[in-house]
ChimeraX commands (.cxc) that place a marker at each C-alpha (Angstrom):
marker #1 position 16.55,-67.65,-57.08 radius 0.5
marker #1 position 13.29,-66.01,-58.01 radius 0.5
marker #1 position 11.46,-64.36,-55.28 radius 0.5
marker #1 position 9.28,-66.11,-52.85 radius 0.5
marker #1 position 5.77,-64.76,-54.06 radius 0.5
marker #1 position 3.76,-67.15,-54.99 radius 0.5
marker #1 position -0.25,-67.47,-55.88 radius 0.5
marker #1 position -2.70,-69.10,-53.26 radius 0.5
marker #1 position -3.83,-72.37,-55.01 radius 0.5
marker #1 position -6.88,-72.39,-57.23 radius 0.5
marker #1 position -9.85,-75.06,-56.74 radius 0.5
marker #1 position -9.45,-77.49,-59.43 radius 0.5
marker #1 position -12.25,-80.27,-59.01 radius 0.5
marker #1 position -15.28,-79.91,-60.80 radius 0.5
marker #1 position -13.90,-76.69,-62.94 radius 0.5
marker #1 position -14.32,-77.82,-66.32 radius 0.5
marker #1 position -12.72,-74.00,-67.46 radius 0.5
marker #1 position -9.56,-75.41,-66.09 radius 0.5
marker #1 position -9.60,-78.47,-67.87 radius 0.5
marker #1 position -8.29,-77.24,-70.95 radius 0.5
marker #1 position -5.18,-75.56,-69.06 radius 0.5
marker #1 position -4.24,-78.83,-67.63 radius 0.5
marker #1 position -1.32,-81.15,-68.35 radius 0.5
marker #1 position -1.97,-84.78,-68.09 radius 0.5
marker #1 position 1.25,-86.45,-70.76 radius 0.5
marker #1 position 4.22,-87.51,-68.60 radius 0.5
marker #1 position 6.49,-85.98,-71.65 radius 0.5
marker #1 position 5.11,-82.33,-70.78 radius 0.5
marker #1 position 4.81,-82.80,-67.05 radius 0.5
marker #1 position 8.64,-83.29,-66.98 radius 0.5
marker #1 position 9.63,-80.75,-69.13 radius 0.5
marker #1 position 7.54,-78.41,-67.13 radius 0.5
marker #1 position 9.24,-79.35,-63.92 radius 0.5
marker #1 position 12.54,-79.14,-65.98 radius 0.5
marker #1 position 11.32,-75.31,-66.29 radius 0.5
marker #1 position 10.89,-74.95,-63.08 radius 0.5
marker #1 position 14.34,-76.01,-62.42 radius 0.5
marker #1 position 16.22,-74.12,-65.07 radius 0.5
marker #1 position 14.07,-70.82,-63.58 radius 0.5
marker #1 position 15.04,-71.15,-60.38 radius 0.5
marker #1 position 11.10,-70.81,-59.58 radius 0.5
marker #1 position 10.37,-71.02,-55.27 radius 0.5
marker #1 position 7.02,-72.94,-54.44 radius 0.5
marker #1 position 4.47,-72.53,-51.88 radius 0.5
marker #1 position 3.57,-75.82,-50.99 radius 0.5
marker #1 position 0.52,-75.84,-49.63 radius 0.5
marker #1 position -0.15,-78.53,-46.62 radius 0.5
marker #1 position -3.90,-77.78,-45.51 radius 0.5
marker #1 position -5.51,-75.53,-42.86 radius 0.5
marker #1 position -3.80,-72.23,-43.89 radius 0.5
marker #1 position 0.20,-73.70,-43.67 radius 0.5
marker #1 position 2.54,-73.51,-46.53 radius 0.5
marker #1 position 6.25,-74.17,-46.38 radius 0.5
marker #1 position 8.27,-72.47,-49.18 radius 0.5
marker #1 position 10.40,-75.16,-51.55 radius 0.5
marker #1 position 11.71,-75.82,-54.65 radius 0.5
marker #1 position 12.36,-78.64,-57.52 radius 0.5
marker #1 position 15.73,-79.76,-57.16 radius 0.5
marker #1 position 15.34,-83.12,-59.68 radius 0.5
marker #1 position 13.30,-84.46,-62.20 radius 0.5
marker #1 position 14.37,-88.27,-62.17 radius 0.5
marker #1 position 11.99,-90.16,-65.28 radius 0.5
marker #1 position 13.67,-93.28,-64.87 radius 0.5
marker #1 position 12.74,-93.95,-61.13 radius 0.5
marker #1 position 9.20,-91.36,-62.05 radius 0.5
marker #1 position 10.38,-89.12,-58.92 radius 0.5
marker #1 position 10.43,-85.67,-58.47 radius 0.5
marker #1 position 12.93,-84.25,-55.93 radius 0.5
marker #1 position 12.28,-81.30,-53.63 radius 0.5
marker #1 position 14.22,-79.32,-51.18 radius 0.5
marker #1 position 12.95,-79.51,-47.59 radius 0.5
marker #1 position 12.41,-76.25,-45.21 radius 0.5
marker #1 position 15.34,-76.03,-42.41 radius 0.5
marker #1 position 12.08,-76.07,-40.20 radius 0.5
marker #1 position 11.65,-79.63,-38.76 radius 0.5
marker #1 position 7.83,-78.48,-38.33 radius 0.5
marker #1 position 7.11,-77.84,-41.43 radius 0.5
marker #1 position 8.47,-80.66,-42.61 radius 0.5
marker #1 position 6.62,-83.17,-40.18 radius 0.5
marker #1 position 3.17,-81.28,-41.78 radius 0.5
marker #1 position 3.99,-82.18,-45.12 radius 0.5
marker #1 position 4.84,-85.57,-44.69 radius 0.5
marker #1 position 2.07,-85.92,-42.40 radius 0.5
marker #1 position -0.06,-84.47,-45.14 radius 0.5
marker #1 position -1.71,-86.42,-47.61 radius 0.5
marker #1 position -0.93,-84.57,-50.44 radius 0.5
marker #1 position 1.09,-81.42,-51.44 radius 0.5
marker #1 position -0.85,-78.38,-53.29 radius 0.5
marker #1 position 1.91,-76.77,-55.03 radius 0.5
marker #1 position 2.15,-73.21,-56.84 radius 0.5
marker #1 position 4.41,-71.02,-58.36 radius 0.5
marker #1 position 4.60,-68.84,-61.54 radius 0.5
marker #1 position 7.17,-69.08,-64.11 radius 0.5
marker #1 position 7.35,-66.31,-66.37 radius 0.5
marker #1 position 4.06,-64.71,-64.95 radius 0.5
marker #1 position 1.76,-68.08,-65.76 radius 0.5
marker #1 position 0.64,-69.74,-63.08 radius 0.5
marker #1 position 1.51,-72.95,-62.07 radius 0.5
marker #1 position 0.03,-75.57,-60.24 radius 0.5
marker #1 position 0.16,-79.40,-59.22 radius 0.5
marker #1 position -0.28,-82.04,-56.38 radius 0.5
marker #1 position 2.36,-84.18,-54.96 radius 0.5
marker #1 position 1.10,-86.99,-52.92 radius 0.5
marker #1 position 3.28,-90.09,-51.59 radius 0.5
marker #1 position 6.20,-87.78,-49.86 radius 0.5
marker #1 position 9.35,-88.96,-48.33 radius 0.5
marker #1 position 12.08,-88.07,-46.28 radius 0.5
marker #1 position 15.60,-88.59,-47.48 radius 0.5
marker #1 position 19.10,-87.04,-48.25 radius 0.5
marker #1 position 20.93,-85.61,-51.46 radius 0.5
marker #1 position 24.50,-85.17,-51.16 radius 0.5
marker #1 position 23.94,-84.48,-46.94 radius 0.5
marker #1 position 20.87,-82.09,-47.36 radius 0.5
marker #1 position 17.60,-82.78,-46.33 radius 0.5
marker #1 position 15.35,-83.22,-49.33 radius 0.5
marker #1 position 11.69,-84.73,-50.14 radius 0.5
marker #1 position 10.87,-87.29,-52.79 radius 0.5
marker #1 position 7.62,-88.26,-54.30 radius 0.5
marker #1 position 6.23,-90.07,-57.74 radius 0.5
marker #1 position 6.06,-87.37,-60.36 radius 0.5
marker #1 position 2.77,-85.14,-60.77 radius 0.5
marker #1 position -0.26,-86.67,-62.91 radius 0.5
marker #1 position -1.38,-83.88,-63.71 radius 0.5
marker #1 position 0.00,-79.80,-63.64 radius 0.5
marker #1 position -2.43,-76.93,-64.20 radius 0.5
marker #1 position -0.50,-74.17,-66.77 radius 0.5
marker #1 position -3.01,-71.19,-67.00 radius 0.5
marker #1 position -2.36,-68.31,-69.18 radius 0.5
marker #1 position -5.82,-66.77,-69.00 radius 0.5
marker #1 position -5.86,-63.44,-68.49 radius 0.5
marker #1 position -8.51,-62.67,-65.99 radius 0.5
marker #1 position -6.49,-64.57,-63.74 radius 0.5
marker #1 position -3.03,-62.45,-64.13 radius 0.5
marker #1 position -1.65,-61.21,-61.40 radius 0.5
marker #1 position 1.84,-59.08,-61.78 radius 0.5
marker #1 position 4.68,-59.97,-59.49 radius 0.5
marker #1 position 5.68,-56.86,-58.01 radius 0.5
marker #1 position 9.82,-55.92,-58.93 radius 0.5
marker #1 position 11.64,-55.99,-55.91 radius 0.5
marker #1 position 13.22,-52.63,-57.22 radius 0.5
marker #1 position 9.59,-50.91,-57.21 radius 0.5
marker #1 position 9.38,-51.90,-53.19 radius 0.5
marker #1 position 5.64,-51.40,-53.00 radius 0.5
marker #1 position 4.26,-51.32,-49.90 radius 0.5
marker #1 position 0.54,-51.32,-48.67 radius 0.5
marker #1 position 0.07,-49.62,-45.25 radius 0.5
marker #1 position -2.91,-51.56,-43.55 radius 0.5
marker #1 position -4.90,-50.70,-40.52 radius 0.5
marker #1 position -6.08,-53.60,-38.18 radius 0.5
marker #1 position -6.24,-54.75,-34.50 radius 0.5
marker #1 position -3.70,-56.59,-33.43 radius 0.5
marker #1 position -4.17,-59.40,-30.60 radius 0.5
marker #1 position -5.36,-56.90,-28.06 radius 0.5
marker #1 position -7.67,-55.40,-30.42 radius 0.5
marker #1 position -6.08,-52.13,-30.75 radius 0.5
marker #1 position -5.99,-50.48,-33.63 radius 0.5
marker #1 position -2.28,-50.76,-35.02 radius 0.5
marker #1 position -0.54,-49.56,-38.78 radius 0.5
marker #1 position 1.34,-52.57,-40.70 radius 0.5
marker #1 position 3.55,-51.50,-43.52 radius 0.5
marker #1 position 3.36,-54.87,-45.56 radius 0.5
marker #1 position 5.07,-55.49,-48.80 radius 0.5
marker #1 position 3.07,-56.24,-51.74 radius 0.5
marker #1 position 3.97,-59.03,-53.63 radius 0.5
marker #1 position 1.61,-58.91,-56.66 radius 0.5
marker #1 position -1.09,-56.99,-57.93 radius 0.5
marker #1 position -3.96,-57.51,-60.27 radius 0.5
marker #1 position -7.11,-55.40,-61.27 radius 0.5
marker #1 position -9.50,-56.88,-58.40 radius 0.5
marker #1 position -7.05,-56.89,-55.30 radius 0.5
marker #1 position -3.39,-57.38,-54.08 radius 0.5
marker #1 position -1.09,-59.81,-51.94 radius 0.5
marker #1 position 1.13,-58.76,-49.44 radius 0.5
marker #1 position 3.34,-60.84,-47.14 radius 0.5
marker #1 position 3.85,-59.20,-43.09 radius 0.5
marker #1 position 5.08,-60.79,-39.99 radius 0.5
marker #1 position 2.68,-63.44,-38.43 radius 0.5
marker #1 position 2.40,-61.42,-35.18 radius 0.5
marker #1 position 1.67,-57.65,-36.55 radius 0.5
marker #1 position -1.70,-57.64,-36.49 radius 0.5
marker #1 position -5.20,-59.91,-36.24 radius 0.5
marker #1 position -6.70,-60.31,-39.64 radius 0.5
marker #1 position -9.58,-62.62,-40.62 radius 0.5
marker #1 position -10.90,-63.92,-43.40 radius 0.5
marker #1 position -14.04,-61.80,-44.32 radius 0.5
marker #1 position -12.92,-58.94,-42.68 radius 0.5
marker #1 position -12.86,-55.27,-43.95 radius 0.5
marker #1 position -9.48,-53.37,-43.44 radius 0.5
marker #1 position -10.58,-49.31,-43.68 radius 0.5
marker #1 position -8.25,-46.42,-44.61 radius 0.5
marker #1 position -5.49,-48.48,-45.77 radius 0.5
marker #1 position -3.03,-46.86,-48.13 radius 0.5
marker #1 position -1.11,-48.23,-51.26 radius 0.5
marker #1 position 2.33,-46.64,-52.20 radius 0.5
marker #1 position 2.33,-47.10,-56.28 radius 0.5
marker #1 position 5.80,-46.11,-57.45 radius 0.5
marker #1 position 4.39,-43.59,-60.03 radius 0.5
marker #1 position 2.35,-41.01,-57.61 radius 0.5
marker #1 position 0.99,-40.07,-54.74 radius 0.5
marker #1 position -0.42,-43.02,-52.15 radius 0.5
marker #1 position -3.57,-44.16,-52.94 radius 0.5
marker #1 position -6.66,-44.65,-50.03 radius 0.5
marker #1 position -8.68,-47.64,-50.30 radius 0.5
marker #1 position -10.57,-50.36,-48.32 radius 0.5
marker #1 position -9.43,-53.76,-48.44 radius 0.5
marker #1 position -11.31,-56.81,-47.76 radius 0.5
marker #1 position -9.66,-59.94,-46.44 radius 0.5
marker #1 position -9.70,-62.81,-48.88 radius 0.5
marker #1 position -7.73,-65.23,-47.65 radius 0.5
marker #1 position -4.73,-65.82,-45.10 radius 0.5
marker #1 position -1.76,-68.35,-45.54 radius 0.5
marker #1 position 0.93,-68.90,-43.29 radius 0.5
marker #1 position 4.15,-69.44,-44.76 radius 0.5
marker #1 position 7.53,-71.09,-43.43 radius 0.5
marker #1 position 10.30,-69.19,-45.27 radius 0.5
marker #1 position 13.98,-71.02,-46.78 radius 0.5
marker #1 position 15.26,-69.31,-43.50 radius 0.5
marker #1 position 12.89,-70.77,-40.94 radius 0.5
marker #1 position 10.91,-67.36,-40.42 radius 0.5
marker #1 position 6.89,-67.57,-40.38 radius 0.5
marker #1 position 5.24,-64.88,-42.27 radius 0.5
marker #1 position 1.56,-64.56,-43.41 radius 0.5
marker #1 position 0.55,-64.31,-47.03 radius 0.5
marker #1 position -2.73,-62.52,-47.12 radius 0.5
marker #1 position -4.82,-62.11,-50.06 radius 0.5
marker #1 position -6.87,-58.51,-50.46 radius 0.5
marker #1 position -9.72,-57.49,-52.25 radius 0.5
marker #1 position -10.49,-54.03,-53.41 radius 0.5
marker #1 position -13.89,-52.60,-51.56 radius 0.5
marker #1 position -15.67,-50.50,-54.14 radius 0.5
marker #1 position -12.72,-49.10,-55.71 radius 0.5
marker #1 position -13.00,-45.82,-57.37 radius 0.5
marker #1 position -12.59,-46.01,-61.67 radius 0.5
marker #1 position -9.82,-43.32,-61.65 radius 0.5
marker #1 position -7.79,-45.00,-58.66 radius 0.5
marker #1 position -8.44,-48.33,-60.88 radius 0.5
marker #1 position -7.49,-47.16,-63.83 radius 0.5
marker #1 position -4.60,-45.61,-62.35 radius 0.5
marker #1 position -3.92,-49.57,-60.98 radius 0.5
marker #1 position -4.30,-50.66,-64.63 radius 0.5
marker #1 position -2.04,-48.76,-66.06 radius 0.5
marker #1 position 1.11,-48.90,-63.09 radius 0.5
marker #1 position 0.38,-53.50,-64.39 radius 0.5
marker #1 position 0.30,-52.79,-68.05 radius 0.5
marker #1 position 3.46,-50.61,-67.94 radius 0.5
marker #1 position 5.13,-52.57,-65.51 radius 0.5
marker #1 position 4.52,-55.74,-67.54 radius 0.5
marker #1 position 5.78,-54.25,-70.75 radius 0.5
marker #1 position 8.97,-52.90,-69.25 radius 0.5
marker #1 position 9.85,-56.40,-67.36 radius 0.5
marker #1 position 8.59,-58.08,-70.73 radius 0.5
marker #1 position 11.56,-55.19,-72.92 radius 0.5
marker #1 position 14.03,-56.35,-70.41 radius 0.5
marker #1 position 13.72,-59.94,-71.04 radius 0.5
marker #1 position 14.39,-59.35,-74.64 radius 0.5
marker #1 position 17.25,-57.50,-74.27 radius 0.5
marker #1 position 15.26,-54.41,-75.09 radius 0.5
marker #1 position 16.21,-52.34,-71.79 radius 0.5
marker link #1:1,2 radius 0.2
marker link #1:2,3 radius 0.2
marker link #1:3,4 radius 0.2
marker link #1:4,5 radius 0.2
marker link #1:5,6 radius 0.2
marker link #1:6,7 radius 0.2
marker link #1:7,8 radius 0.2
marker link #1:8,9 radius 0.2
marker link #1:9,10 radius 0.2
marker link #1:10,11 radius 0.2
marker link #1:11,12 radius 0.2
marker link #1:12,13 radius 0.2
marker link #1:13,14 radius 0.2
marker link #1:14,15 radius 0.2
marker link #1:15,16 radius 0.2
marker link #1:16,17 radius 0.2
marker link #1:17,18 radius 0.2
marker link #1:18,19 radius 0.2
marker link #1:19,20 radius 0.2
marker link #1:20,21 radius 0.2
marker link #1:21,22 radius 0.2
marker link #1:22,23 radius 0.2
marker link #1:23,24 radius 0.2
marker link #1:24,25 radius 0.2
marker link #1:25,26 radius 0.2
marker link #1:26,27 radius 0.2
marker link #1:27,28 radius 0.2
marker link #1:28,29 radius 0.2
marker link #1:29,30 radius 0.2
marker link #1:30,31 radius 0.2
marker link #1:31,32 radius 0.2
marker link #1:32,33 radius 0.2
marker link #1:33,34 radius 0.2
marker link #1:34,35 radius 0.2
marker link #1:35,36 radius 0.2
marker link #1:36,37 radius 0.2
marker link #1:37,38 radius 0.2
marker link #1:38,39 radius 0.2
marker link #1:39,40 radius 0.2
marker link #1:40,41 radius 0.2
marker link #1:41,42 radius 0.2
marker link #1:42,43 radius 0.2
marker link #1:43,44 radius 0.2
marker link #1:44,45 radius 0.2
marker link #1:45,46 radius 0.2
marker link #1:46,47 radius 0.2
marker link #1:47,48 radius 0.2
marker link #1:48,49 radius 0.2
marker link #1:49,50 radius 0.2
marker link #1:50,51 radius 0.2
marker link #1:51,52 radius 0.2
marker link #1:52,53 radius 0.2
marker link #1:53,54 radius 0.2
marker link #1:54,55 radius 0.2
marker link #1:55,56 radius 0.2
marker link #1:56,57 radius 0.2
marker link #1:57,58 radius 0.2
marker link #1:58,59 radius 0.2
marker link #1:59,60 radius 0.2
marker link #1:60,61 radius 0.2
marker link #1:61,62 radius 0.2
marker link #1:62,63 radius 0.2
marker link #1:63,64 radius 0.2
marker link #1:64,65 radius 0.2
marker link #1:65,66 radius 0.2
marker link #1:66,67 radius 0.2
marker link #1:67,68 radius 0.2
marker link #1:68,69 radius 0.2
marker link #1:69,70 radius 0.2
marker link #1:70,71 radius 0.2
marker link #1:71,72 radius 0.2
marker link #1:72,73 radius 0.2
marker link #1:73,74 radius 0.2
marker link #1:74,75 radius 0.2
marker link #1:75,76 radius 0.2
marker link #1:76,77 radius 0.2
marker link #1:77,78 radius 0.2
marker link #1:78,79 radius 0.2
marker link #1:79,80 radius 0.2
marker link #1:80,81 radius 0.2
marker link #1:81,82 radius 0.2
marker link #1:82,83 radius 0.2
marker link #1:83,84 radius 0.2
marker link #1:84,85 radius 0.2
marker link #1:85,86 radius 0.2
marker link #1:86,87 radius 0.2
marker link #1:87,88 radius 0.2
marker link #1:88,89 radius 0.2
marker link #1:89,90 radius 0.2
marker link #1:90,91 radius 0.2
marker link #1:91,92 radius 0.2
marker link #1:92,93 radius 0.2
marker link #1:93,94 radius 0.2
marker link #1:94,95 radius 0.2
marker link #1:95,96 radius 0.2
marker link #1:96,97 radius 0.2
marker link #1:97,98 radius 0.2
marker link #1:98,99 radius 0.2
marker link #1:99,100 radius 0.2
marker link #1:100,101 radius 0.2
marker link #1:101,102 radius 0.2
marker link #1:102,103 radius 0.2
marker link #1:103,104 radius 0.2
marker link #1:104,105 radius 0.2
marker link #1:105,106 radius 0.2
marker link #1:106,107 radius 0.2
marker link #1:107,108 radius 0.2
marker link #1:108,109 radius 0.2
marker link #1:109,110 radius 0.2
marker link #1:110,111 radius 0.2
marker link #1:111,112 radius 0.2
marker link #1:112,113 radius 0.2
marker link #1:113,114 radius 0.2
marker link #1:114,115 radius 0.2
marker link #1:115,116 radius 0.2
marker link #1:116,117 radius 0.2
marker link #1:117,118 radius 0.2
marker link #1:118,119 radius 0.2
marker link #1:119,120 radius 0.2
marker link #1:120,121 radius 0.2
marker link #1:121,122 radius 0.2
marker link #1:122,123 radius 0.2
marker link #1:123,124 radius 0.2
marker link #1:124,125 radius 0.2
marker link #1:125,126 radius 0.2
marker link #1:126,127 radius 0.2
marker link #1:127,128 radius 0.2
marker link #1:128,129 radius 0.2
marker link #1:129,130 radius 0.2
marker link #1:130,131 radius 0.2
marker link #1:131,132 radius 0.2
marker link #1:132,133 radius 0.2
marker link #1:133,134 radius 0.2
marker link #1:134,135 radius 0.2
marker link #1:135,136 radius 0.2
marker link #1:136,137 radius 0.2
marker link #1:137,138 radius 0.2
marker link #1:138,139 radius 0.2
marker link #1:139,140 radius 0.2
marker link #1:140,141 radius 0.2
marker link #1:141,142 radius 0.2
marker link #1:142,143 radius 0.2
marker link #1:143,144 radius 0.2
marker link #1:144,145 radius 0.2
marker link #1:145,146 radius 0.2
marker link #1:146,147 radius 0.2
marker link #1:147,148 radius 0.2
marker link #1:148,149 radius 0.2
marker link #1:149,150 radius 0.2
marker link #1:150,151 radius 0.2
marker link #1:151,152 radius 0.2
marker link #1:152,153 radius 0.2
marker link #1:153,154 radius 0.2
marker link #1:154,155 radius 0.2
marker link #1:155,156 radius 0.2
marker link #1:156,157 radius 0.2
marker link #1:157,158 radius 0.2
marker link #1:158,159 radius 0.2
marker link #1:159,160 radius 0.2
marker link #1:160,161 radius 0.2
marker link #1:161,162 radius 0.2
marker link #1:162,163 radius 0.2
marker link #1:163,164 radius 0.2
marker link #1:164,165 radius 0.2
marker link #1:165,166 radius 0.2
marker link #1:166,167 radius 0.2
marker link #1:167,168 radius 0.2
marker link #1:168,169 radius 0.2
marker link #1:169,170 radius 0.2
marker link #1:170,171 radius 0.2
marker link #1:171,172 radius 0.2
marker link #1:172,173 radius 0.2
marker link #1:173,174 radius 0.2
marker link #1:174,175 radius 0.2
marker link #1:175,176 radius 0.2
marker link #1:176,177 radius 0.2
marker link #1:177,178 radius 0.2
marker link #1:178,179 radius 0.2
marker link #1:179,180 radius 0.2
marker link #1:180,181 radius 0.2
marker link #1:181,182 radius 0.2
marker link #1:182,183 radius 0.2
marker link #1:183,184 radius 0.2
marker link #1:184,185 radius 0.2
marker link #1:185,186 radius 0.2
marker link #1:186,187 radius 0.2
marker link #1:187,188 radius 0.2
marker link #1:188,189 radius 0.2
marker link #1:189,190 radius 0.2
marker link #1:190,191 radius 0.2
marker link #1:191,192 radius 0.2
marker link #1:192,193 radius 0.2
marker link #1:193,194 radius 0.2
marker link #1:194,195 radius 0.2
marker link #1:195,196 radius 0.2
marker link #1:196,197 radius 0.2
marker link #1:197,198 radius 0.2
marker link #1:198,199 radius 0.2
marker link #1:199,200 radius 0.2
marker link #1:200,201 radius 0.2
marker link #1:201,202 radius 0.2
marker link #1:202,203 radius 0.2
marker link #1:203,204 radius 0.2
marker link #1:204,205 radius 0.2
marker link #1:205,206 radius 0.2
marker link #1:206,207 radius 0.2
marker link #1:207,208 radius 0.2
marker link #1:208,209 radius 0.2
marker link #1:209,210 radius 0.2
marker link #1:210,211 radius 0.2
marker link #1:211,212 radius 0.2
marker link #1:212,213 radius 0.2
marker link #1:213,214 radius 0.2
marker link #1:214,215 radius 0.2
marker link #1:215,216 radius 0.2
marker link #1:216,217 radius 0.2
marker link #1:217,218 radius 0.2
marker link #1:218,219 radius 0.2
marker link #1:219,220 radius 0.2
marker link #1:220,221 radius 0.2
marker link #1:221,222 radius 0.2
marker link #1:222,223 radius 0.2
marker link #1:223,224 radius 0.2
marker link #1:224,225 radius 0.2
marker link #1:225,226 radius 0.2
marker link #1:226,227 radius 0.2
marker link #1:227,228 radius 0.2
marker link #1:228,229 radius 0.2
marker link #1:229,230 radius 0.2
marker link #1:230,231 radius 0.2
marker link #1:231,232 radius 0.2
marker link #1:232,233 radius 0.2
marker link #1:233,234 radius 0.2
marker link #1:234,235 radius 0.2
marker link #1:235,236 radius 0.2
marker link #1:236,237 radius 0.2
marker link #1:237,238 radius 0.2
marker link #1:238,239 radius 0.2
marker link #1:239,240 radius 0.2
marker link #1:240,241 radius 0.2
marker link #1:241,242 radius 0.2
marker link #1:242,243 radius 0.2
marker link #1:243,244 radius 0.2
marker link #1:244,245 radius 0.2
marker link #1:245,246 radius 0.2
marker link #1:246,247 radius 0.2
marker link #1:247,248 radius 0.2
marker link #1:248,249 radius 0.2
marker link #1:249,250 radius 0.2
marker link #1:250,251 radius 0.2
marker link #1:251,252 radius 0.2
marker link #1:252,253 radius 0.2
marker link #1:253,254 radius 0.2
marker link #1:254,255 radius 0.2
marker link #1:255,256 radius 0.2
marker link #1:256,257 radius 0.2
marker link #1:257,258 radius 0.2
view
């Protein structure tokens, strides 16, 4: 299944640039979730205040209009998105975002597992533009970030956190919930980003937005969002070019080229 590392959802209402990128015919909602389901593609779904619980679509049923998704083996997270009154969901298939509600959720049971149901999406956002792109990080190329913070005493502690994708204005990295007190807003100094093609690379990062995330396994991680602080043009050039080759070497593989 693909890996975990998902977008933070955009803010649809009002954004008449998004309009265009936006599915609204039930024909092309369904074969989109069909995608989804072919691709193996995990979603954050996103239940309000910060909390996520990882899923995926297990079942596109057009006769009853019902999507089916697989519930987290954590009975919290589960109780938040049915208590929830609607689902925010986001993945990417094939490195294009993808986004859509799911409201009216329900508790049931497909062949003994636990699994939610809800009327299929009205709408699903597809965006392909570019200034949005953000590469998903190989697994192979384990990039790391270290980051400098406080943790929960305040004292100043080193968290080597994983980054999970990377685009030319900032980076996402998942680490465990408890390693360290970030906030929103908040200026990380001295961190250091292992790129797989040189030496580390020294930069500030500011704090752009925090998500806590129930993993398949039950595990609570944070996904936090990272801006670049006045970033130097040879260090992002350098960023540029480690996303552009990347991208065409994952792009050769997938057509049989590698």
């Amino acid at each position: 299944m693909a890996d975990p590392s998902t977008p933070t959802p955009l803010e649809t209402a009002g954004n008449d640039e998004l309009e265009k990128y936006t599915l609204r015919g039930r024909r092309q909602i369904v074969q989109l979730l069909q995608d989804l389901i072919e691709r193996r593609c995990l979603i954050a779904a996103h239940t309000g205040g910060g909390q996520s619980l990882m899923t995926a679509v297990l079942e596109v049923d057009e006769d009853r209009g019902r999507v089916v998704l697989d519930a987290s083996p954590d009975p919290e997270a589960n109780r938040r998105a049915l208590a929830a009154p609607r689902l925010l969901c986001v993945t990417q298939l094939d490195g294009i975002r993808v986004q859509f509600p799911v409201s009216g959720l329900a508790y049931g049971q497909d062949r003994g597992q636990p699994v939610f149901h809800a009327p299929l999406p009205t709408q699903m956002l597809r965006l392909q533009r570019r200034e949005y792109y953000r590469l998903l990080v190989p697994l192979t190329h384990e990039m790391n970030c270290l980051l400098k913070a406080e943790d929960l005493a305040h004292k100043q502690v080193e968290v080597l956190a994983r980054v999970i994708d990377i685009g030319g204005g900032g980076i996402a990295v998942h680490m465990p919930a408890a390693a360290a007190e970030v906030v929103v807003g908040g200026v990380l100094e001295g961190c250091r980003l292992a790129l797989p093609d040189g030496d580390p690379i020294d930069l500030d990062l500011e704090v752009r937005n925090i998500n806590r995330q129930t993993q398949r396994n039950g595990a609570v991680q944070l996904r936090v969002g990272l801006r670049y602080a006045a970033l130097p043009r040879p260090t992002e050039t350098r960023i540029q070019r480690y996303i552009f080759h990347t991208e065409r070497a994952l792009n050769a593989k997938a057509r049989g080229g590698l």
